[in-house]
mmCIF file of the N, C-alpha and C atoms, coordinates in Angstrom:
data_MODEL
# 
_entry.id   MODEL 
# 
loop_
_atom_site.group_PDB 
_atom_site.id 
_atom_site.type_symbol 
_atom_site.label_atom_id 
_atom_site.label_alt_id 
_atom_site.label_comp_id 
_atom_site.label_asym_id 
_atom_site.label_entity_id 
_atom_site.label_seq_id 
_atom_site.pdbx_PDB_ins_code 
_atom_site.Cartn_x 
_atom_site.Cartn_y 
_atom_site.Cartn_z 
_atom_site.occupancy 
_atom_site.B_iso_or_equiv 
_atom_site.pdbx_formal_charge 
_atom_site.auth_seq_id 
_atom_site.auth_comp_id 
_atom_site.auth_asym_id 
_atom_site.auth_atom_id 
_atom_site.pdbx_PDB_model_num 
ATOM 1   N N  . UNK A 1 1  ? -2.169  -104.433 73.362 1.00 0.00 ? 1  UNK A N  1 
ATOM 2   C CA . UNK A 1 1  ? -1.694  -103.317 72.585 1.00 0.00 ? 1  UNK A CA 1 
ATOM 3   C C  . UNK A 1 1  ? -2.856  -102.634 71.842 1.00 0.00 ? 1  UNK A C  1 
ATOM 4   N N  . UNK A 1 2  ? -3.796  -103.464 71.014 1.00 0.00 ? 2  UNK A N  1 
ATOM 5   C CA . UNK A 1 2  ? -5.127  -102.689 70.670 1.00 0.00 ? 2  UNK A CA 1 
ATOM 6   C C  . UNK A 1 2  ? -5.583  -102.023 71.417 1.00 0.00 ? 2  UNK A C  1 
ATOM 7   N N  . UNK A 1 3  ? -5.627  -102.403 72.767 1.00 0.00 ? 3  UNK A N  1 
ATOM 8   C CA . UNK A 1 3  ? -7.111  -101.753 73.882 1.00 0.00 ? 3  UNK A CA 1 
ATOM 9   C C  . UNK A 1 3  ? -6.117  -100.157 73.555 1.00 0.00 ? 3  UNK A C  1 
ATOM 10  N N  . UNK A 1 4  ? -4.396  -100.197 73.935 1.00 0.00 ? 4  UNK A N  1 
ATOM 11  C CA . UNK A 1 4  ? -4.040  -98.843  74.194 1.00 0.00 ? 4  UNK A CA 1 
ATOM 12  C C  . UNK A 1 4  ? -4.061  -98.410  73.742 1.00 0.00 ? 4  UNK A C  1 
ATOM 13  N N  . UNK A 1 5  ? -4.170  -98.847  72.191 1.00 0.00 ? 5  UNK A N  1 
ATOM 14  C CA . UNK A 1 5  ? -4.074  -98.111  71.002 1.00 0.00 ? 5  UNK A CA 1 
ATOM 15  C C  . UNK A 1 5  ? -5.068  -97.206  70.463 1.00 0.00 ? 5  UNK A C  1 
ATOM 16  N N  . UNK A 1 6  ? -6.297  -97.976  70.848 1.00 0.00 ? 6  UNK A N  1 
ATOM 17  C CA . UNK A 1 6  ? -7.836  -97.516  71.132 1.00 0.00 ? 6  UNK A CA 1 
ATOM 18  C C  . UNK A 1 6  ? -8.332  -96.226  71.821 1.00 0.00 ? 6  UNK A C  1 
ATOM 19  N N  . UNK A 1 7  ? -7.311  -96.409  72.699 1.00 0.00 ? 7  UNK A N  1 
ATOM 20  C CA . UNK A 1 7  ? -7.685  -95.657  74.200 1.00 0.00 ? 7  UNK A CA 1 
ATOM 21  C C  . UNK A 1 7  ? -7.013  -94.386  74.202 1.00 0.00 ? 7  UNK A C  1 
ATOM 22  N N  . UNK A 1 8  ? -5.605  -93.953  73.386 1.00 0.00 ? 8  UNK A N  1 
ATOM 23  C CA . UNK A 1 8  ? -5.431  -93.321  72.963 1.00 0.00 ? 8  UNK A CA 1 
ATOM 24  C C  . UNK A 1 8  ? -5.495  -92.349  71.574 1.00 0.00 ? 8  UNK A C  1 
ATOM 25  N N  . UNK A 1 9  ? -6.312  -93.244  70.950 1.00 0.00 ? 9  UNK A N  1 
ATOM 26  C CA . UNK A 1 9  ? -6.891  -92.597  69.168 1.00 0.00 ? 9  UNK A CA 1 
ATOM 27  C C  . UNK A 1 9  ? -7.727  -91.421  69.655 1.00 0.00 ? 9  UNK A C  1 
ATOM 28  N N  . UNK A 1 10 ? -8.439  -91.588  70.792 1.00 0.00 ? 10 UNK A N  1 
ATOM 29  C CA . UNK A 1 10 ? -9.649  -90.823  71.458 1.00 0.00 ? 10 UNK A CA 1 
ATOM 30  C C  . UNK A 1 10 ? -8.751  -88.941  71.723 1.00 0.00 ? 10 UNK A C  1 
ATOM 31  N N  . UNK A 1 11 ? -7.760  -88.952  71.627 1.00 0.00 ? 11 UNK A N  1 
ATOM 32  C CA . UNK A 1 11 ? -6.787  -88.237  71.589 1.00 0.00 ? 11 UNK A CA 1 
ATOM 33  C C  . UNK A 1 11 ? -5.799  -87.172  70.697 1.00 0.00 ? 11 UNK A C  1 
ATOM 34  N N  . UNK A 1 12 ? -6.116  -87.719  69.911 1.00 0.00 ? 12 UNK A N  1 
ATOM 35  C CA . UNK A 1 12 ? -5.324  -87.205  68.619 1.00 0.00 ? 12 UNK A CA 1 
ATOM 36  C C  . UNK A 1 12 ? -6.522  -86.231  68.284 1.00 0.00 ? 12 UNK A C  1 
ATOM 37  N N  . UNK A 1 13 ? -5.956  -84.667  68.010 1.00 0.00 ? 13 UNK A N  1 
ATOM 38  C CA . UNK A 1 13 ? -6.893  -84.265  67.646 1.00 0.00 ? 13 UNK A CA 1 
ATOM 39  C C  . UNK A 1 13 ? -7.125  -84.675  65.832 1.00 0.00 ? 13 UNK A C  1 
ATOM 40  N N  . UNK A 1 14 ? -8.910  -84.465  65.707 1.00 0.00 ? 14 UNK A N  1 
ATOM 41  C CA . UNK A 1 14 ? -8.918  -84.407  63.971 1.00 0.00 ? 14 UNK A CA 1 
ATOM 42  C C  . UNK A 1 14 ? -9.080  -82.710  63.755 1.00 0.00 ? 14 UNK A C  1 
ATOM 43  N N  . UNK A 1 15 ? -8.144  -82.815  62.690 1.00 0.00 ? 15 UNK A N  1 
ATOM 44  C CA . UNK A 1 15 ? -8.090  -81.229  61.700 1.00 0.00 ? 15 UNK A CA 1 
ATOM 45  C C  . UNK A 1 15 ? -8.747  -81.393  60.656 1.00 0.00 ? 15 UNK A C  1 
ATOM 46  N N  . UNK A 1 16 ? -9.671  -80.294  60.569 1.00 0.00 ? 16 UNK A N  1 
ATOM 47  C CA . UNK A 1 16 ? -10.959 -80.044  59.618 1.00 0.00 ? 16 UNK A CA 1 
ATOM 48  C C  . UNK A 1 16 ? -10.325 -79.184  58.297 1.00 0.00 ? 16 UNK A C  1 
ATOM 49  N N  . UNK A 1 17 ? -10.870 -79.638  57.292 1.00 0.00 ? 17 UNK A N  1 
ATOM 50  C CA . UNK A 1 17 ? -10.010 -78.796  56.194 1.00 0.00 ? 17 UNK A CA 1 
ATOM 51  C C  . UNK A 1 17 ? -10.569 -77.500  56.034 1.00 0.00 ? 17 UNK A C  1 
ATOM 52  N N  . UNK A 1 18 ? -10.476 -76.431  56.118 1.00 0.00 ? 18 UNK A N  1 
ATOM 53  C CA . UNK A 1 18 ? -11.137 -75.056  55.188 1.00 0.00 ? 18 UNK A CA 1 
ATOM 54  C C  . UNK A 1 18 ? -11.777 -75.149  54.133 1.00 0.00 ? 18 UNK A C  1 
ATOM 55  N N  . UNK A 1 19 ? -13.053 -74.744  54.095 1.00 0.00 ? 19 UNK A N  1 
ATOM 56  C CA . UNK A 1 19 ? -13.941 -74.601  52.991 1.00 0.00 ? 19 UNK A CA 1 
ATOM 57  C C  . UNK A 1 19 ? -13.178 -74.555  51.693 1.00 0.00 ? 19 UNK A C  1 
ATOM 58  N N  . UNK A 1 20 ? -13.407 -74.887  51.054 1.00 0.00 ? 20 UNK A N  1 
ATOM 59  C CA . UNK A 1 20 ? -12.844 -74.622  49.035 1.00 0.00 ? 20 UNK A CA 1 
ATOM 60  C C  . UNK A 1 20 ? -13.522 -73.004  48.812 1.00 0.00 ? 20 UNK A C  1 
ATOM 61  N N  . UNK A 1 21 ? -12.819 -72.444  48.494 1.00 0.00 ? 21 UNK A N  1 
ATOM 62  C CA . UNK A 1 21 ? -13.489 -71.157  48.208 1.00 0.00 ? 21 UNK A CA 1 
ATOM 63  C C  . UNK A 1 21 ? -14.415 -71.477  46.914 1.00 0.00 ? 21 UNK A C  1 
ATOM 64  N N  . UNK A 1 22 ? -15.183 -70.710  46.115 1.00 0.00 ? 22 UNK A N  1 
ATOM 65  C CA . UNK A 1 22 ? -16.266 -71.054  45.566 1.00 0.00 ? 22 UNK A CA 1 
ATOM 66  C C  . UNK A 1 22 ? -15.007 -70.876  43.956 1.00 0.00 ? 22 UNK A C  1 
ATOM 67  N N  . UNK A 1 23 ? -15.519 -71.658  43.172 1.00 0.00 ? 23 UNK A N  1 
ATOM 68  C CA . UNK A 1 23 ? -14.899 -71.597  41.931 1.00 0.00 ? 23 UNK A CA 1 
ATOM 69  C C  . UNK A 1 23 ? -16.018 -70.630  40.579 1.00 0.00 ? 23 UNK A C  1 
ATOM 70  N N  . UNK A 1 24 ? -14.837 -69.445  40.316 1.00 0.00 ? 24 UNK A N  1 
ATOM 71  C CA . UNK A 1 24 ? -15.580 -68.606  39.231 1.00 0.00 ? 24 UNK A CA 1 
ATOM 72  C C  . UNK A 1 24 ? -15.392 -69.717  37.840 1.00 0.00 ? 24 UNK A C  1 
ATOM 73  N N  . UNK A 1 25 ? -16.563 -69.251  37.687 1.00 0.00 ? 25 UNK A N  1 
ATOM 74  C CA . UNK A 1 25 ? -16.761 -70.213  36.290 1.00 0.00 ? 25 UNK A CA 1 
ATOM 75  C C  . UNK A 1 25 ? -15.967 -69.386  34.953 1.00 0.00 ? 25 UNK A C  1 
ATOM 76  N N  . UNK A 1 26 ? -15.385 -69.628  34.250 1.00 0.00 ? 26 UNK A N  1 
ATOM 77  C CA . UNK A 1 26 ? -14.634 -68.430  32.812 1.00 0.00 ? 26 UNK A CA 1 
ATOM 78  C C  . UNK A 1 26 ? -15.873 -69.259  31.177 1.00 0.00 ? 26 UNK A C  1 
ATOM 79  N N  . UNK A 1 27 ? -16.024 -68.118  30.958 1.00 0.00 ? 27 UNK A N  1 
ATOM 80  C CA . UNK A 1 27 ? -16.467 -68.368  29.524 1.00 0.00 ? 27 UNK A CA 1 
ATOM 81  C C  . UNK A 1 27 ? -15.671 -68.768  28.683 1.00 0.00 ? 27 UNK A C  1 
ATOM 82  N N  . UNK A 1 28 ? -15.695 -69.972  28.189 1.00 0.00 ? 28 UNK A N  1 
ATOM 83  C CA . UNK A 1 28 ? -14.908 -70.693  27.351 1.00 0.00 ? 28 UNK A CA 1 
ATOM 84  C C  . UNK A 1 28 ? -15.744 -70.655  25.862 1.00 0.00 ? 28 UNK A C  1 
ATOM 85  N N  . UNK A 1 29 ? -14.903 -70.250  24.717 1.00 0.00 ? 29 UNK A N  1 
ATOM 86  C CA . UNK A 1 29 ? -15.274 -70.225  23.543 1.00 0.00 ? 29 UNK A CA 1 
ATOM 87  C C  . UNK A 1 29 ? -15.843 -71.633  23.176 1.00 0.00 ? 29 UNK A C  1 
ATOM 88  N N  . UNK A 1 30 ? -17.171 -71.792  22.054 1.00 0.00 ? 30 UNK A N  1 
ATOM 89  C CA . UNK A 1 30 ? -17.513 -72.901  21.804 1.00 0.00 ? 30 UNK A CA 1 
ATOM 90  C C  . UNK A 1 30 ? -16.949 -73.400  20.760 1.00 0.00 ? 30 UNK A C  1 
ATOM 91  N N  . UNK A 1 31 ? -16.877 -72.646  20.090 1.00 0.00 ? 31 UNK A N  1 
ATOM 92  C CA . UNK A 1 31 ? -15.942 -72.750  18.588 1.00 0.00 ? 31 UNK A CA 1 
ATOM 93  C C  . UNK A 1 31 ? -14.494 -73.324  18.449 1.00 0.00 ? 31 UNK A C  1 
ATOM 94  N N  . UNK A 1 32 ? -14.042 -73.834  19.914 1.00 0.00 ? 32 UNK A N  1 
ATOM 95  C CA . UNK A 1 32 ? -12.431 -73.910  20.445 1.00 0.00 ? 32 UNK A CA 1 
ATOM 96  C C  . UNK A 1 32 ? -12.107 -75.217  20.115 1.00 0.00 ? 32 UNK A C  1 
ATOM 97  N N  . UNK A 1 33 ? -11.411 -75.671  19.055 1.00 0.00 ? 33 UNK A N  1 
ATOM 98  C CA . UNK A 1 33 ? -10.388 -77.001  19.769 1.00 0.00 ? 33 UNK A CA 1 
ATOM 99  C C  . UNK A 1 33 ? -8.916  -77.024  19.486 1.00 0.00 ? 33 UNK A C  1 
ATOM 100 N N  . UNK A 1 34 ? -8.263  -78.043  19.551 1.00 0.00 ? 34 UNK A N  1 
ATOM 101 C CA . UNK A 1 34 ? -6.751  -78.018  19.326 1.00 0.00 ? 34 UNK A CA 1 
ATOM 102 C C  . UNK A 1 34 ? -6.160  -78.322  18.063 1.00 0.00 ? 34 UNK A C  1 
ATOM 103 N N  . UNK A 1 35 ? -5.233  -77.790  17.648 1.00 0.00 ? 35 UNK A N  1 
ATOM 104 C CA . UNK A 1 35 ? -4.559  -78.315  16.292 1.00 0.00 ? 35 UNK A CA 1 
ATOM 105 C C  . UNK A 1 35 ? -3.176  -78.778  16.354 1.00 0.00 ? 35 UNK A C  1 
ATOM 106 N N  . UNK A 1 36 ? -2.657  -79.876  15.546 1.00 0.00 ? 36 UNK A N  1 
ATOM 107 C CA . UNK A 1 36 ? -1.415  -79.919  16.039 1.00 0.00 ? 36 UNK A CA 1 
ATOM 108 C C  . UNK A 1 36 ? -0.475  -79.623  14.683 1.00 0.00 ? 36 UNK A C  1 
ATOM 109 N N  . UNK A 1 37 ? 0.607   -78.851  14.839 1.00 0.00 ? 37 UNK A N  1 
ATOM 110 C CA . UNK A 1 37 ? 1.049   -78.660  13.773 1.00 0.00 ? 37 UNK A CA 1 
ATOM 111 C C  . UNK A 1 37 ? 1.647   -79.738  12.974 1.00 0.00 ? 37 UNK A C  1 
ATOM 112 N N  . UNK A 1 38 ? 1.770   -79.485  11.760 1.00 0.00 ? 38 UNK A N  1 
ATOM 113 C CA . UNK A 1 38 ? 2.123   -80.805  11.104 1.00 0.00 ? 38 UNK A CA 1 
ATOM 114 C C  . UNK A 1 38 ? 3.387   -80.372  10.211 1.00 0.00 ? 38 UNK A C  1 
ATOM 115 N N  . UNK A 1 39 ? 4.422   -80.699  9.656  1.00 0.00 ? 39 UNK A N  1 
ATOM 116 C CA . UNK A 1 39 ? 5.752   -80.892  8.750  1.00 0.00 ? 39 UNK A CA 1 
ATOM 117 C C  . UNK A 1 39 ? 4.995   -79.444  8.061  1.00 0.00 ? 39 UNK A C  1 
ATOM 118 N N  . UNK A 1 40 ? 5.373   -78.491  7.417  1.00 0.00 ? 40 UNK A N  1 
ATOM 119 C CA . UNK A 1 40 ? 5.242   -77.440  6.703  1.00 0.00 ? 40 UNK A CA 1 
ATOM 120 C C  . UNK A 1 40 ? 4.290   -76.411  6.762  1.00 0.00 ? 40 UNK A C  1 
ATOM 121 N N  . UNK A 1 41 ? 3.253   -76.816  7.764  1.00 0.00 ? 41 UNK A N  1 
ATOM 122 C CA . UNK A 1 41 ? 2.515   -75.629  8.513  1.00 0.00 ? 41 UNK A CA 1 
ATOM 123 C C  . UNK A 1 41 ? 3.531   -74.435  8.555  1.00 0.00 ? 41 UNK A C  1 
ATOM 124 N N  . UNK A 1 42 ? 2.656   -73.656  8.479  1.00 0.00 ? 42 UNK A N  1 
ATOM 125 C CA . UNK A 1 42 ? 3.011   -72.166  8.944  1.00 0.00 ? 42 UNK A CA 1 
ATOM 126 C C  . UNK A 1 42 ? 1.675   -71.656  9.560  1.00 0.00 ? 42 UNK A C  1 
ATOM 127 N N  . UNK A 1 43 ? 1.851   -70.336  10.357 1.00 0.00 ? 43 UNK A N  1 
ATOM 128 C CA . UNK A 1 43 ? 0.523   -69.555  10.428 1.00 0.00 ? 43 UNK A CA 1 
ATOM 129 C C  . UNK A 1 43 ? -0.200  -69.378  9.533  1.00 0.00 ? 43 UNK A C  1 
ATOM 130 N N  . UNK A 1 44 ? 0.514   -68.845  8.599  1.00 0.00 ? 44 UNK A N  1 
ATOM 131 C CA . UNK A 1 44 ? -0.621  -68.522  7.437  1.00 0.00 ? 44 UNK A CA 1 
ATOM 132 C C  . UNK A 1 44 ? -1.503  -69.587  7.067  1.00 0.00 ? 44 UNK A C  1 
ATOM 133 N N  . UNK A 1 45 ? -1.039  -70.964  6.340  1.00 0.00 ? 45 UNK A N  1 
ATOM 134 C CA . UNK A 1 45 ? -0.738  -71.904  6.281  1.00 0.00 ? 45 UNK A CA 1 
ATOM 135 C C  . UNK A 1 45 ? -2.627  -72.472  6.924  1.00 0.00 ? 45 UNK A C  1 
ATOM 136 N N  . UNK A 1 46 ? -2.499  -72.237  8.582  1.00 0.00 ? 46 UNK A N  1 
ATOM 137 C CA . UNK A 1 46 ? -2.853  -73.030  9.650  1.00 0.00 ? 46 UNK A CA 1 
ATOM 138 C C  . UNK A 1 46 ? -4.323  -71.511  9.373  1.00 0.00 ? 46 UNK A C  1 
ATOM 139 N N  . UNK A 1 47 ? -3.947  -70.721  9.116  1.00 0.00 ? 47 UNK A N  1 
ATOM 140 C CA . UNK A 1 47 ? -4.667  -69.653  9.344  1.00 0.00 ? 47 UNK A CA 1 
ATOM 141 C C  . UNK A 1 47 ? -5.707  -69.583  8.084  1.00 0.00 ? 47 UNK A C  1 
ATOM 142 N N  . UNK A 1 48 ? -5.157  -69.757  7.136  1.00 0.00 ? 48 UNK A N  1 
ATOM 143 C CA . UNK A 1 48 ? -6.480  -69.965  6.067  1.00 0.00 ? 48 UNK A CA 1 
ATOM 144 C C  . UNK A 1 48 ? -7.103  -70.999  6.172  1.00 0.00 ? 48 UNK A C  1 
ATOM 145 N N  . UNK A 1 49 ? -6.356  -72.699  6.470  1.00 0.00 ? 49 UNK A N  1 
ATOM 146 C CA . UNK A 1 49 ? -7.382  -73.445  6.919  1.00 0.00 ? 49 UNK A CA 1 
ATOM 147 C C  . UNK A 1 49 ? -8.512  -73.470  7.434  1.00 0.00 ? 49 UNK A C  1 
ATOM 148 N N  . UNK A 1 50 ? -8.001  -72.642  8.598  1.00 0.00 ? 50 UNK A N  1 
ATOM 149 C CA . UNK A 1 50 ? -9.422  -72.713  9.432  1.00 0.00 ? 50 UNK A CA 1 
ATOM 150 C C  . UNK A 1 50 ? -10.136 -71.114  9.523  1.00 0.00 ? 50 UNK A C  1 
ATOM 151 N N  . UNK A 1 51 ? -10.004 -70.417  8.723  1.00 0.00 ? 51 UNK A N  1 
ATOM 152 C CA . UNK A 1 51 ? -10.531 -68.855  8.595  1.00 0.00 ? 51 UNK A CA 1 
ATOM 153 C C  . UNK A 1 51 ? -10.677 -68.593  9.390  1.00 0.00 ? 51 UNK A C  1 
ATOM 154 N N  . UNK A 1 52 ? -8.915  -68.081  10.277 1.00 0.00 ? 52 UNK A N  1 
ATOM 155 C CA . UNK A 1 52 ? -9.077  -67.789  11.414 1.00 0.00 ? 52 UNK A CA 1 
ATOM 156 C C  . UNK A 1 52 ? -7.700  -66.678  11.218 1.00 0.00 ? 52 UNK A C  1 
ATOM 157 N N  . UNK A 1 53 ? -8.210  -64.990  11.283 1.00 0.00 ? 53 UNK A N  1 
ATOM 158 C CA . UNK A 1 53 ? -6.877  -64.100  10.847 1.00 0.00 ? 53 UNK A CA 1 
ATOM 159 C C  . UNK A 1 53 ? -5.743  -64.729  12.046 1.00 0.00 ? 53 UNK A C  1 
ATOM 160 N N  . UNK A 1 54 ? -4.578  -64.401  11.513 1.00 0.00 ? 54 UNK A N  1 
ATOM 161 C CA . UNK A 1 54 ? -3.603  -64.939  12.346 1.00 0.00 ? 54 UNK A CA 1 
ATOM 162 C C  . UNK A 1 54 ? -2.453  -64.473  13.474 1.00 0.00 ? 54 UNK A C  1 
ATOM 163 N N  . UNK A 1 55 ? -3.531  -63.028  13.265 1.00 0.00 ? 55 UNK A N  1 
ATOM 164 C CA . UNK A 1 55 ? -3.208  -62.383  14.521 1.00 0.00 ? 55 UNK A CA 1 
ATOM 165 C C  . UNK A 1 55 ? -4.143  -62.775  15.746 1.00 0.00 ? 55 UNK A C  1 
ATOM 166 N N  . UNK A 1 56 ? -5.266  -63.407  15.594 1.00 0.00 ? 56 UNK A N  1 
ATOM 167 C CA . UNK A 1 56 ? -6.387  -64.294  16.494 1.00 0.00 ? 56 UNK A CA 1 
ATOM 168 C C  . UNK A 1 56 ? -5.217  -65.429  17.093 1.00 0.00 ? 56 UNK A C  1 
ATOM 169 N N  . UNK A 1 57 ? -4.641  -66.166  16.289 1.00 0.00 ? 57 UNK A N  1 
ATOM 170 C CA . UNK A 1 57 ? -3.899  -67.501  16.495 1.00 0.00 ? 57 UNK A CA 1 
ATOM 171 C C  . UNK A 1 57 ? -2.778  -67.203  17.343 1.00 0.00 ? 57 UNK A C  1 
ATOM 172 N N  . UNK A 1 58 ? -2.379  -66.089  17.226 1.00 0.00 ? 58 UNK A N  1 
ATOM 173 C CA . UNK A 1 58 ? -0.607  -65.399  18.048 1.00 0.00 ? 58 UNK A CA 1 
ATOM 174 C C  . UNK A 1 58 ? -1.231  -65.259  19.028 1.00 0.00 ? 58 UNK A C  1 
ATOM 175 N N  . UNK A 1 59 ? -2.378  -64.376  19.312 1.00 0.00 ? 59 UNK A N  1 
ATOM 176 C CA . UNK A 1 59 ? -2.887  -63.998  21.094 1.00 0.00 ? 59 UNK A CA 1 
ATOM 177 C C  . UNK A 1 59 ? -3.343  -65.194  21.405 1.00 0.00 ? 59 UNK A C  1 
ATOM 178 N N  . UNK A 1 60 ? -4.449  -66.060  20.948 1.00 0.00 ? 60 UNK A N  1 
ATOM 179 C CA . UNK A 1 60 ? -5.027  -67.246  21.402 1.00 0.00 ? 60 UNK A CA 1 
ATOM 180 C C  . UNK A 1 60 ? -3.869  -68.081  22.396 1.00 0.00 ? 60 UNK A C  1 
ATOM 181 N N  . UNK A 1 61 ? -2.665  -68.380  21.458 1.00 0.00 ? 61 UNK A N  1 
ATOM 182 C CA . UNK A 1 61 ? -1.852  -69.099  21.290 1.00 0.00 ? 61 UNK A CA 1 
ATOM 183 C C  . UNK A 1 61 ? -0.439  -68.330  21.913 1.00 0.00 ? 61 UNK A C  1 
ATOM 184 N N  . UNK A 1 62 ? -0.736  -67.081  22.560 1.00 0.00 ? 62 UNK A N  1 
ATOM 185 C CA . UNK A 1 62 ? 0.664   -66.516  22.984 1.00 0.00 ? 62 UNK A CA 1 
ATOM 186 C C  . UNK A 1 62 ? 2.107   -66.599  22.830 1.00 0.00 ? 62 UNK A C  1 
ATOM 187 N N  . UNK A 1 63 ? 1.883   -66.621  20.984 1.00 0.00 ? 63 UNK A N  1 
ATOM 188 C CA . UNK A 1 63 ? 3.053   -66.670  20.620 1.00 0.00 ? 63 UNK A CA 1 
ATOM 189 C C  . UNK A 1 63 ? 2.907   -64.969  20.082 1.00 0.00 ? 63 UNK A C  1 
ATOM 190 N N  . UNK A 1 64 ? 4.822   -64.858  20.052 1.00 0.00 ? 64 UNK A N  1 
ATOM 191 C CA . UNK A 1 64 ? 5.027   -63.137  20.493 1.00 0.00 ? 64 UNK A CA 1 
ATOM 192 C C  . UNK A 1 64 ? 6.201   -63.209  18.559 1.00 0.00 ? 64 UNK A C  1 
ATOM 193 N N  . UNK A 1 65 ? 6.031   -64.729  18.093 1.00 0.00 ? 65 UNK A N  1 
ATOM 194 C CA . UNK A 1 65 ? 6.536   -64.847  16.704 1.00 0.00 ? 65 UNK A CA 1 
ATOM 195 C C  . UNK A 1 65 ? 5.636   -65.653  15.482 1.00 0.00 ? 65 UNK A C  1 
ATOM 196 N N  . UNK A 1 66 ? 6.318   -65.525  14.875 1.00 0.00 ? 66 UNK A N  1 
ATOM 197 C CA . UNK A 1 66 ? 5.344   -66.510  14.042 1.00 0.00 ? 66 UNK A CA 1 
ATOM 198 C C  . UNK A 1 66 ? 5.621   -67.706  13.512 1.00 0.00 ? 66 UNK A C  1 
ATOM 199 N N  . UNK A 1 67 ? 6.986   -67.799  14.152 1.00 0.00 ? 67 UNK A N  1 
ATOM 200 C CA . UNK A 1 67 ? 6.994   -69.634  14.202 1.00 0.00 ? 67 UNK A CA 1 
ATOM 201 C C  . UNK A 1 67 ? 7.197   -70.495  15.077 1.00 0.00 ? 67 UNK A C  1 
ATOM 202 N N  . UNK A 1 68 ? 6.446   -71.652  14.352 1.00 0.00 ? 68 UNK A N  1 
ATOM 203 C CA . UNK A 1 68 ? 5.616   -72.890  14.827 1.00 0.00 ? 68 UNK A CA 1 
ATOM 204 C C  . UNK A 1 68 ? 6.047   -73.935  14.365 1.00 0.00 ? 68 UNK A C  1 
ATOM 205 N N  . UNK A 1 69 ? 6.377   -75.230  15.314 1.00 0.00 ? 69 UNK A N  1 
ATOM 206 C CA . UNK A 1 69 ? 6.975   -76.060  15.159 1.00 0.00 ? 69 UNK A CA 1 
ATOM 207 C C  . UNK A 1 69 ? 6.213   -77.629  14.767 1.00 0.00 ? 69 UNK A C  1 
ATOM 208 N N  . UNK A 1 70 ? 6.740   -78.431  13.915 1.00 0.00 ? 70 UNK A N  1 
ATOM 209 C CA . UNK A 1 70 ? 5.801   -79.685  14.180 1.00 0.00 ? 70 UNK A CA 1 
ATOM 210 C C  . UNK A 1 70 ? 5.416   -80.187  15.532 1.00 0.00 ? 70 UNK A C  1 
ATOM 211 N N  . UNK A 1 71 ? 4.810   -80.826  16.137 1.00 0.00 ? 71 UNK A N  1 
ATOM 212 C CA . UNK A 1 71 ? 4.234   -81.047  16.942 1.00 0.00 ? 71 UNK A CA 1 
ATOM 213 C C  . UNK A 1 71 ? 3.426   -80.319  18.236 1.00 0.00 ? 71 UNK A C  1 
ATOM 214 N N  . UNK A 1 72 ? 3.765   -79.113  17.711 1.00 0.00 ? 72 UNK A N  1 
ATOM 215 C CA . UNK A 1 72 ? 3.189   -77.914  18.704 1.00 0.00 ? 72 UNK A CA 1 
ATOM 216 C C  . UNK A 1 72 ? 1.337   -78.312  18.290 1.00 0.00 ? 72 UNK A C  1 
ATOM 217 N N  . UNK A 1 73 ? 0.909   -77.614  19.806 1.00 0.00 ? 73 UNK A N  1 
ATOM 218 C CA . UNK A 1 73 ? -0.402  -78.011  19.738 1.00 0.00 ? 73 UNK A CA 1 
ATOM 219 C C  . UNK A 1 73 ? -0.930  -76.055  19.823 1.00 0.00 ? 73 UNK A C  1 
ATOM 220 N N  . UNK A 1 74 ? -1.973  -76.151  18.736 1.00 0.00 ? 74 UNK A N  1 
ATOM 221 C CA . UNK A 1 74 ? -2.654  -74.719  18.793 1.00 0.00 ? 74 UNK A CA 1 
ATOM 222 C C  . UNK A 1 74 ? -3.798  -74.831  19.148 1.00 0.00 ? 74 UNK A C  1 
ATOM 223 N N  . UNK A 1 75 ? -4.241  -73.448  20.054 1.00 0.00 ? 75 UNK A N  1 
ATOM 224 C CA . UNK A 1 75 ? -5.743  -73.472  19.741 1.00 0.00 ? 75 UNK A CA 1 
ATOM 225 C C  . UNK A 1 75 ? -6.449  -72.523  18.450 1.00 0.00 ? 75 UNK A C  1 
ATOM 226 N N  . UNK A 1 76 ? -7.242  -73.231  18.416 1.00 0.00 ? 76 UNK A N  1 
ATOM 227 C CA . UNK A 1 76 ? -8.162  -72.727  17.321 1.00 0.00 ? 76 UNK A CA 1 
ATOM 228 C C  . UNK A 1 76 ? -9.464  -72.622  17.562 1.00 0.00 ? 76 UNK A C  1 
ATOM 229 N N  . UNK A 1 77 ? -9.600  -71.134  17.760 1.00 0.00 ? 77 UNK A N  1 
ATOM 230 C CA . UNK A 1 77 ? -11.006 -70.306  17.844 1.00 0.00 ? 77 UNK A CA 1 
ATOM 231 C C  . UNK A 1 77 ? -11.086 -69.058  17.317 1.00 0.00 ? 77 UNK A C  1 
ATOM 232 N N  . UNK A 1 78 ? -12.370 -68.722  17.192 1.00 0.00 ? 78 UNK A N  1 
ATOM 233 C CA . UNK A 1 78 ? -12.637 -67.643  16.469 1.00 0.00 ? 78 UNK A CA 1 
ATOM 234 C C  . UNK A 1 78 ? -13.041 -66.009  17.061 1.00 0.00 ? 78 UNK A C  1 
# 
């Protein structure tokens, strides 16, 4: 059963994968990390902390309101 098994592997075609197209690199802010909200945060709140206006924090963060829940994770950049 090996030898046929052998004898037919020679058979099967192999399929070659397609190149990876090349990956664009994005400029990532250095100033960036995450925050997580905590019991009585607010924007404002989250926004003077880190002297960051808090219309920066709504686009960053694609929120279209201004509230934010405990455990939500923000970014924070400038």
């Amino acid at each position: 059963m090996k030898a046929k098994v052998e004898e037919l592997q020679d058979r099967i075609p192999a399929y070659t994968f397609p190149p990876l197209p090349e990956q664009t690199q994005v400029a990532t802010p250095v100033s960036s990390h995450w925050y997580k909200v905590r019991v009585g945060d607010t924007l404002g709140k989250v926004s003077k902390r880190f002297r960051v206006p808090v219309k920066t924090l709504k686009t960053k963060n694609n929120l279209s309101s201004p509230n934010i829940r405990p455990g939500d994770f923000l970014v924070i950049s400038r």
